[in-house]
Rosetta silent file (secondary structure, phi, psi, omega in degrees, C-alpha in Angstrom):
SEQUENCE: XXXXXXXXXXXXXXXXXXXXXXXXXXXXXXXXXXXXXXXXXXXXXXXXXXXXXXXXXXXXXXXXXXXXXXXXXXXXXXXXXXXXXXXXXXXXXXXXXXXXXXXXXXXXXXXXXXXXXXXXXXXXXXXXXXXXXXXXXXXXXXXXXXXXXXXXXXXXXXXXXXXXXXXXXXXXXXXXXXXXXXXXXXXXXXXXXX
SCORE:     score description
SCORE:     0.000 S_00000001
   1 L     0.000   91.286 -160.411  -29.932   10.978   11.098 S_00000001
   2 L    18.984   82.034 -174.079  -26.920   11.638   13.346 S_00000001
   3 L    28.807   39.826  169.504  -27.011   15.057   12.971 S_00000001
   4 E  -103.266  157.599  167.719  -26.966   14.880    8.878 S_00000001
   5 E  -139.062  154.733  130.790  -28.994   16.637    6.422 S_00000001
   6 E   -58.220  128.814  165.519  -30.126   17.603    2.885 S_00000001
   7 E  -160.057  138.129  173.574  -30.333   21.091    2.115 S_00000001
   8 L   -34.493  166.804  162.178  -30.666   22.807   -1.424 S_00000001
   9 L   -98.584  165.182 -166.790  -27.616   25.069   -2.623 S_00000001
  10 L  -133.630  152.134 -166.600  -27.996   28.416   -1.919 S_00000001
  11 L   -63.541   23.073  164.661  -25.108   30.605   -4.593 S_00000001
  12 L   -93.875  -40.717 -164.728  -22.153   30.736   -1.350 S_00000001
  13 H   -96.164    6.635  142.052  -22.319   26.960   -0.876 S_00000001
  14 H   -59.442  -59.516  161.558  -22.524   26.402   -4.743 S_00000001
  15 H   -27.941  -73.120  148.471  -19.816   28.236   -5.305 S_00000001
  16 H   -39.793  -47.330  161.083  -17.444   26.791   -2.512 S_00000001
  17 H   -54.457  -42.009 -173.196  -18.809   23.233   -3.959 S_00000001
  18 H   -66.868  -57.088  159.619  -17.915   24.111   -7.292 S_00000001
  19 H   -33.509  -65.721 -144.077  -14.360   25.123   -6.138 S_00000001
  20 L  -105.362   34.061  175.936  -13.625   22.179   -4.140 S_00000001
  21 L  -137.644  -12.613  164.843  -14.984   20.045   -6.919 S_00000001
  22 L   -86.535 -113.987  -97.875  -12.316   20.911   -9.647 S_00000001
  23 L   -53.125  119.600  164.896  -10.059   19.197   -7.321 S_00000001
  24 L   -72.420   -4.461  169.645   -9.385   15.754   -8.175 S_00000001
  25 L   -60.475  -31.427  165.401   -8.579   14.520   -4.886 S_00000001
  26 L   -35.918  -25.492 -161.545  -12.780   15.393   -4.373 S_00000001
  27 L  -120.877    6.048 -153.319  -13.298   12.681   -6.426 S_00000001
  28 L  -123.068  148.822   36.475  -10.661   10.176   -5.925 S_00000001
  29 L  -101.063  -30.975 -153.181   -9.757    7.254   -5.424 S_00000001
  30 L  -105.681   32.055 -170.405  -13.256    5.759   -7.385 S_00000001
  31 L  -129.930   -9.209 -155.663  -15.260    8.680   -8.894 S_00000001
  32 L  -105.618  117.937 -174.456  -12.234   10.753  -10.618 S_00000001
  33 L   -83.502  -12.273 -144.128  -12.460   10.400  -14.738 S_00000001
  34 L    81.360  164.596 -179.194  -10.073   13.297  -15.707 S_00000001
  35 L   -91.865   31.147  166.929  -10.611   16.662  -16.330 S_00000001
  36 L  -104.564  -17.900  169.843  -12.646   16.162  -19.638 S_00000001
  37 L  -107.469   37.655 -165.260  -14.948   14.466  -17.003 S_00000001
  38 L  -125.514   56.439  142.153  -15.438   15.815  -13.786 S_00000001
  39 L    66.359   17.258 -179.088  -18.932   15.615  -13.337 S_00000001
  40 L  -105.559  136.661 -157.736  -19.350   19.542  -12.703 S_00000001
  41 L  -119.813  156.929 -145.077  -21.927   20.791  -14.627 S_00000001
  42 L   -70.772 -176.804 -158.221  -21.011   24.267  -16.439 S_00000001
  43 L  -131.115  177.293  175.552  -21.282   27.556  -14.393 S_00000001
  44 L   127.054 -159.696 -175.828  -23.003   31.029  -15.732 S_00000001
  45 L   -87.295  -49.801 -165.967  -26.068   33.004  -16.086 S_00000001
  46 L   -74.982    0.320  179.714  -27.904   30.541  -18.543 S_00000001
  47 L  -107.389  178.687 -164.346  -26.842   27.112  -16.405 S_00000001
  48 L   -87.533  -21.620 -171.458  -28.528   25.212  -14.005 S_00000001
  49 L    55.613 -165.978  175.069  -25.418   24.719  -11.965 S_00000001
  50 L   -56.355  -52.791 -173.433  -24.869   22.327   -8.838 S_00000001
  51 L   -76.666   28.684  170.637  -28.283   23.115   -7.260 S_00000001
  52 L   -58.963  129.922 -178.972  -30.446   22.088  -10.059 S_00000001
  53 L  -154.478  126.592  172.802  -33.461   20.308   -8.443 S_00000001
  54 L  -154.507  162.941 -170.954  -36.108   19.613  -11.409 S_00000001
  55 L   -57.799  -20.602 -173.891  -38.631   16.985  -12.197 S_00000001
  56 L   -76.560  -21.875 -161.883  -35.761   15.001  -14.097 S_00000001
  57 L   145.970  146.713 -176.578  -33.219   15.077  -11.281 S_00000001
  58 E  -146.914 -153.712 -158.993  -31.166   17.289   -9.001 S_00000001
  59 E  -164.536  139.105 -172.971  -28.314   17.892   -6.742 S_00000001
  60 L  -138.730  171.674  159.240  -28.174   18.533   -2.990 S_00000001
  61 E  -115.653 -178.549 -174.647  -25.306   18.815   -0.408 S_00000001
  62 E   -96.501  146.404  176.886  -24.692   16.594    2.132 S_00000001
  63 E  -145.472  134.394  175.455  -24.572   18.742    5.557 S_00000001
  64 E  -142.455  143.182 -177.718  -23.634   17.751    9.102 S_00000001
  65 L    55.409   53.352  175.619  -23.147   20.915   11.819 S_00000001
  66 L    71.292  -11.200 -153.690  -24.015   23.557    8.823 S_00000001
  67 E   -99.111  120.401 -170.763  -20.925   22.493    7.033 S_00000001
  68 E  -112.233  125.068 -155.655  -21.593   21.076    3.695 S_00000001
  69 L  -150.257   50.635  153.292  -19.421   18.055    3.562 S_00000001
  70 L   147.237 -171.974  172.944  -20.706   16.196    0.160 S_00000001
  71 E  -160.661  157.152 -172.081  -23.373   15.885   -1.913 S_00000001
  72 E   -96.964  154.931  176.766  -26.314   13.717   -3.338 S_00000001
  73 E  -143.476  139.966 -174.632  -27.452   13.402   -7.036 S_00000001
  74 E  -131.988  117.432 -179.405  -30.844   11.759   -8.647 S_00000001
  75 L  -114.029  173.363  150.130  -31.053   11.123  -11.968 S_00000001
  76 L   -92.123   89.812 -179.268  -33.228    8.877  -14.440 S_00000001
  77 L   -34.900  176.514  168.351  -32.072    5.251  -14.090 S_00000001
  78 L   -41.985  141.800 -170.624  -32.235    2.754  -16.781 S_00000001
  79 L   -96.874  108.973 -156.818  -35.055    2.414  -18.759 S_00000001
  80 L  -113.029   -2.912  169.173  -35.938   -1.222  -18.423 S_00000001
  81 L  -142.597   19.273  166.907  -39.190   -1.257  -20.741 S_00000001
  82 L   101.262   -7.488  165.388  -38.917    1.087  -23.077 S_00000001
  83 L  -174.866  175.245 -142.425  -40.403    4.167  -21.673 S_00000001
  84 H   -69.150  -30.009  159.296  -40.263    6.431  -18.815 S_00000001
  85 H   -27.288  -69.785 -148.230  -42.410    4.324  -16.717 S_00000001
  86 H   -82.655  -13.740  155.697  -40.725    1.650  -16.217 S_00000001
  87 L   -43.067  116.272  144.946  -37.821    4.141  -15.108 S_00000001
  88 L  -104.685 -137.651 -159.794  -36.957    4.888  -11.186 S_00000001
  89 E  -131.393  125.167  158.083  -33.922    7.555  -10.161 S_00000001
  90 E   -79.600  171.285  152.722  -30.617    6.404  -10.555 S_00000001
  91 E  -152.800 -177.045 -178.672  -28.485    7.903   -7.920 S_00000001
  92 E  -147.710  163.494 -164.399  -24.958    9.277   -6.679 S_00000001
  93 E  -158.244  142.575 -170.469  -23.481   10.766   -3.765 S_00000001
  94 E  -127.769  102.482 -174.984  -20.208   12.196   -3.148 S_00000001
  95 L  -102.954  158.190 -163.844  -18.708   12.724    0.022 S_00000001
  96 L   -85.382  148.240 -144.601  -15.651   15.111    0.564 S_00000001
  97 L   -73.974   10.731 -171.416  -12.287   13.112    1.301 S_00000001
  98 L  -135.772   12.694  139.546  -11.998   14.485    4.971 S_00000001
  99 L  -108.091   37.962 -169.266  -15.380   13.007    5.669 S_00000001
 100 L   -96.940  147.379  128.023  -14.523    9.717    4.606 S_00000001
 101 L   115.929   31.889 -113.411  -14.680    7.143    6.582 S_00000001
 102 L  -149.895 -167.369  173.126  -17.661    8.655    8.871 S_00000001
 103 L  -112.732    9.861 -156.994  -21.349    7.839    8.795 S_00000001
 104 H   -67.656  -51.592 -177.241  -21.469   10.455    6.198 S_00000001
 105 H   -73.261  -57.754  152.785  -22.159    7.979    3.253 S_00000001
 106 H    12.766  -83.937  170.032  -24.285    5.877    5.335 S_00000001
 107 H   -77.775  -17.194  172.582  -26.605    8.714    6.224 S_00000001
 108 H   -92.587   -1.249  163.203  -26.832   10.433    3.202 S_00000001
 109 H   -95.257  -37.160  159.089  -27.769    7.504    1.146 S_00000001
 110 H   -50.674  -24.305  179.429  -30.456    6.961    3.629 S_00000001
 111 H   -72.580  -38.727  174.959  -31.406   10.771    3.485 S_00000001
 112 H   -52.845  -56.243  179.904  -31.648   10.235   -0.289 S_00000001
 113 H   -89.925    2.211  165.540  -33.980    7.435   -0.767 S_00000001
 114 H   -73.112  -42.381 -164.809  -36.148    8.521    2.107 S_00000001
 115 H   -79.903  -40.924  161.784  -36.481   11.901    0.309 S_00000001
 116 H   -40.681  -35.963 -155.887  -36.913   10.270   -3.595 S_00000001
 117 H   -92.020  -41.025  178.746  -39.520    7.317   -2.195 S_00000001
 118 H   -71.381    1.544 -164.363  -41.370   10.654    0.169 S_00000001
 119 L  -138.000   14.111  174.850  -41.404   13.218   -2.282 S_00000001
 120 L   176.409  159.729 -123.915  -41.942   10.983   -6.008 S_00000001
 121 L   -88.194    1.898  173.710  -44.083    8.484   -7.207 S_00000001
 122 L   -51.653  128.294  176.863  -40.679    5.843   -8.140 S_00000001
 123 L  -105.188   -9.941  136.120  -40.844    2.622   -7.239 S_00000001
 124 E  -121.950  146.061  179.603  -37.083    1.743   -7.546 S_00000001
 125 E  -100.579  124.298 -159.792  -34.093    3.714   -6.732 S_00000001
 126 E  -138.479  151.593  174.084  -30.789    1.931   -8.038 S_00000001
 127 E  -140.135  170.708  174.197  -27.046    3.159   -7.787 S_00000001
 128 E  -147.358  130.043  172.157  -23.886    1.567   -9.245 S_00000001
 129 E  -118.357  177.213  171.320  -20.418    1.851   -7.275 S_00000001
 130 E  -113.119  155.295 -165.484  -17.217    0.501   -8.347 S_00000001
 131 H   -11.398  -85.790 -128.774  -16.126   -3.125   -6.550 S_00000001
 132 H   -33.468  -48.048 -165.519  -13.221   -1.493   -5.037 S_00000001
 133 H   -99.289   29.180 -163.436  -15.518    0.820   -3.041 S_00000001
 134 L  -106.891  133.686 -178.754  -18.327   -1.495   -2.403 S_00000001
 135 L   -43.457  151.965 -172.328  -18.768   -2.860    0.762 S_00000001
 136 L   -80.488  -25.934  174.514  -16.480   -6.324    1.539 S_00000001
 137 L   -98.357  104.987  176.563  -19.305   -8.336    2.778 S_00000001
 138 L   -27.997  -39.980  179.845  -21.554   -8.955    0.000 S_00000001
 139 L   -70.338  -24.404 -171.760  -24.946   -9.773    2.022 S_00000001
 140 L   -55.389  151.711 -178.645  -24.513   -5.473    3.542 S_00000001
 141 L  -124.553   68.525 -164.585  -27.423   -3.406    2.243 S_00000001
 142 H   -70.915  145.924 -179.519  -25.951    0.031    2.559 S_00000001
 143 H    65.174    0.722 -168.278  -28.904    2.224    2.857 S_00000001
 144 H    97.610   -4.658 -171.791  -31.283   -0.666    2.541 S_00000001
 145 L   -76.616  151.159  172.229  -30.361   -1.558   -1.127 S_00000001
 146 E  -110.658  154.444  176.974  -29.613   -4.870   -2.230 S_00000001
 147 E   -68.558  140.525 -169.296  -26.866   -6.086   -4.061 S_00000001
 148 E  -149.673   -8.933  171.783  -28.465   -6.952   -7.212 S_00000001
 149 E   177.526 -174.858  166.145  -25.196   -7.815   -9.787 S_00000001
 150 E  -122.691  110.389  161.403  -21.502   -7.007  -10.914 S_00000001
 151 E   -86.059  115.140 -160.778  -21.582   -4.865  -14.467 S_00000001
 152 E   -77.880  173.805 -176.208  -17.985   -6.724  -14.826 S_00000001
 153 E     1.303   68.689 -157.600  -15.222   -3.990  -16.789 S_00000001
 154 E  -105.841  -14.952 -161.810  -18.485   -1.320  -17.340 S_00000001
 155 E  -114.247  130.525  168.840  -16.135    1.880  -15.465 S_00000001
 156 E  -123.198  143.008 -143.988  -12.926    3.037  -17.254 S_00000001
 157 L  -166.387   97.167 -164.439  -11.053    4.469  -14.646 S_00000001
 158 L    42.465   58.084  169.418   -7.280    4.740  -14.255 S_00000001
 159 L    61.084   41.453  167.404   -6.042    3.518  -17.314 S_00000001
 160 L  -154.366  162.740  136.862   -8.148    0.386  -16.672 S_00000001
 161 E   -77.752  114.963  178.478  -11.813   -1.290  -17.130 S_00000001
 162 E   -93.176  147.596 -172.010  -13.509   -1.464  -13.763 S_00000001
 163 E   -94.515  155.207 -170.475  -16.347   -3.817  -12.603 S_00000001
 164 E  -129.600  106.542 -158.217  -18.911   -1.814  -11.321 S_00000001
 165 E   -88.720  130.350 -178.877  -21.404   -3.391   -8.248 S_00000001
 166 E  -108.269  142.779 -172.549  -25.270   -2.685   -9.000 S_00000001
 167 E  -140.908  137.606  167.747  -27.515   -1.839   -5.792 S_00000001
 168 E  -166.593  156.725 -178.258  -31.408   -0.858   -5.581 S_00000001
 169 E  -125.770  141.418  177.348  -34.256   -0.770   -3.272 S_00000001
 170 E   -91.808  144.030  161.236  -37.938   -1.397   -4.235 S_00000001
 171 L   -96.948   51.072  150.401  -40.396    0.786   -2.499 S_00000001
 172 L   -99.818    0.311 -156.338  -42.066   -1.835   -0.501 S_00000001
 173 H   -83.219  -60.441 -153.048  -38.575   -2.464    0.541 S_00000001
 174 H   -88.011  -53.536 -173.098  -38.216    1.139    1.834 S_00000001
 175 H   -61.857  -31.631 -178.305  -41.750    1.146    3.413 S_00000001
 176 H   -68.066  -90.630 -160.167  -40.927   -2.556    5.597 S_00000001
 177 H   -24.965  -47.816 -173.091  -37.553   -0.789    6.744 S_00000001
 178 H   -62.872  -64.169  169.590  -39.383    2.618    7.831 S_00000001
 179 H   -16.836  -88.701 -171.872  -41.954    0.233    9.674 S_00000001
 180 H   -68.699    5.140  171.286  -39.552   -1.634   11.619 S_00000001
 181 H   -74.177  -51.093 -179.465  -37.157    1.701   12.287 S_00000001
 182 H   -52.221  -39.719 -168.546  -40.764    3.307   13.863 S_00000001
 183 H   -90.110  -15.672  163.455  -41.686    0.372   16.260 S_00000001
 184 H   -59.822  -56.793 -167.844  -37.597    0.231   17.303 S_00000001
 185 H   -41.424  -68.657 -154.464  -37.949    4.068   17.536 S_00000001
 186 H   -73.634  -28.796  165.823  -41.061    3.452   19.559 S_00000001
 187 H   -57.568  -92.683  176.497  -39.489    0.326   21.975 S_00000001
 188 H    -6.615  -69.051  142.696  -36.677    2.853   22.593 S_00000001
 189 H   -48.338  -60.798  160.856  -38.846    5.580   23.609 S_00000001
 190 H   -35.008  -72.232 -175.379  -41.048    3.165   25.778 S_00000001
 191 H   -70.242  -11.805  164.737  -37.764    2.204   27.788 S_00000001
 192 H   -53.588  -52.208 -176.256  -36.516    5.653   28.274 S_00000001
 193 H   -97.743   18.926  154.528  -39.625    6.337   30.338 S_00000001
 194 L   -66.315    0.000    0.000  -39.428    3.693   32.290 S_00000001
């Protein structure tokens, strides 16, 4: 997907991540909580670190030319009926401020729920951003997700309450979209070798 990937951490680019993730500019303008918060999970022999990838939920970077330049996160979304069933993977994805404005978030939300819907058995995937950073035309699907609400003053976030935009994709949702990507993919190919 324009020359992005997933790829586990391996301990150099954990390490480097971890570094360049106590920065709060990493996290800013709509992800950064303080430094009682900053979503880095503790370092040592006995932790799980950044690259924790387990049945509950992991942590990936984002990579384009070898370069690791963000990262993805999967968690267990809301529980909407009272037990883990009814659960899909929330998720989050953090690109680094000098990939901003790129295809970076783009493809790496797409990299995400392609790898969550191919590799477990969830049948929605859901995220929450806040307004600010949410796309301006409401009807946009980033990644294929629909807009599904406003959680109005749900993020407190620079000495304010922030509304927070809810997004998810079902996976027949994800399976129509691969469908029609394959027969453009295949129209595409077909006029090349003409």
């Amino acid at each position: 997907m324009h020359g992005y990937s997933l790829r586990p951490y391996d301990p150099q680019s954990e390490a480097e991540m971890a570094e360049r993730l106590r920065d709060p500019e990493a996290w800013q303008p709509n992800n950064w909580f303080g430094f009682g918060y900053t979503q880095v999970p503790p370092f040592g022999p006995q932790s799980p670190g950044l690259g924790m990838i387990t049945p509950d939920g992991g942590r990936m970077r984002l990579v384009r030319d070898r370069a690791t330049i963000g990262q993805v996160s999967w968690f267990p979304g809301y529980d909407y009926g009272g037990s883990p069933r009814h659960r899909g993977w929330g998720i989050g994805l953090l690109v680094l401020p000098e990939h901003r404005r790129t295809r970076a978030a783009s493809s790496g939300l797409v990299l995400l729920i392609d790898y969550l819907f191919s590799t477990t058995a969830t049948h929605r995937i859901e995220a929450a951003t806040a307004a600010t950073a949410a796309p301006k035309n409401p009807s946009a699907r980033p990644g294929g997700m629909s807009r599904e609400g406003i959680a109005r003053s749900a993020q407190w976030r620079d000495g304010r309450w922030n509304d927070v935009v809810i997004y998810a994709i079902l996976r027949e949702e994800w399976e129509a979209g691969r469908a029609t990507q394959t027969k453009r993919d295949e129209t595409a190919e077909g006029s090349a070798l003409r």
